[in-house]
C-alpha positions, 0 to 999 in steps of 0.5 A, a space after each residue: 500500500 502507498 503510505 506506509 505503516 500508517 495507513 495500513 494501520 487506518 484500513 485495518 481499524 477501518 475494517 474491523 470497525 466495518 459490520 460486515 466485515 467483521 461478520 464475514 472475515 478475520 482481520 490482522 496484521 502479521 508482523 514482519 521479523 524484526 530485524 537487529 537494525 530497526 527498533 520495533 516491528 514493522 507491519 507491510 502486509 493486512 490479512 483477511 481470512 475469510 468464511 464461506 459467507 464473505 463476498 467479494 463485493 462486501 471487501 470492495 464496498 468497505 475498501 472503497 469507502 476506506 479509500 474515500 476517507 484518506 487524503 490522495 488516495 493512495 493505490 492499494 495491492 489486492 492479492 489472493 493466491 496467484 491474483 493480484 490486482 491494484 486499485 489506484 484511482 478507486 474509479 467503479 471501472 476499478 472497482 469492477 475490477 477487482 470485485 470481477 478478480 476476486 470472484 474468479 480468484 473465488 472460483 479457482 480456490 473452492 473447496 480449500 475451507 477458509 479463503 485468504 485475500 492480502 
């Protein structure tokens, strides 16, 4: 994500403050190893472990009103198993995008149980 830790930190509160969210998904941050020469952890990735019953629109809906919140609006990386897609500008072309991307990702990944976007 542009932006760094920081707004990562903002779409992980954002997230877990989002009803459908939390009825649909598990949030977290997976901290990175920390290494001899920084102070602290950084966090570089947010993880969503989903149930059956999380949609691919829902995380779209609840990114894109994220995204409207923060000043530039930075890119966000989407990724989930082997599809990554980048959502810039937030534009619904975008947005289509990547709801059309998660789905097919959904598709390929059936029947693994719980499924994991990052």
């Amino acid at each position: 994500m542009d932006g760094g830790e920081r707004e990562l930190w903002s779409l992980y509160d954002w997230l877990r403050q989002d009803a459908d969210v939390r009825r649909g998904a598990r949030v977290s941050l997976p901290q990175a190893p920390s290494r001899s020469d920084h102070m602290g952890t950084l966090v570089d990735v947010l993880q969503l472990v989903t149930g059956n019953g999380w949609s691919a629109v829902s995380f779209a809906v609840a990114l894109s009103a994220w995204r409207q919140t923060r000043p530039g609006r930075r890119s966000v990386t989407v990724r989930r198993g082997e599809t990554t897609v980048i959502v810039e500008n937030g534009s619904q072309d975008e947005l289509n995008r990547l709801i059309e991307a998660l789905r097919e990702s959904d598709d390929d990944m059936r029947g693994s149980g719980d499924q994991e976007a990052r």
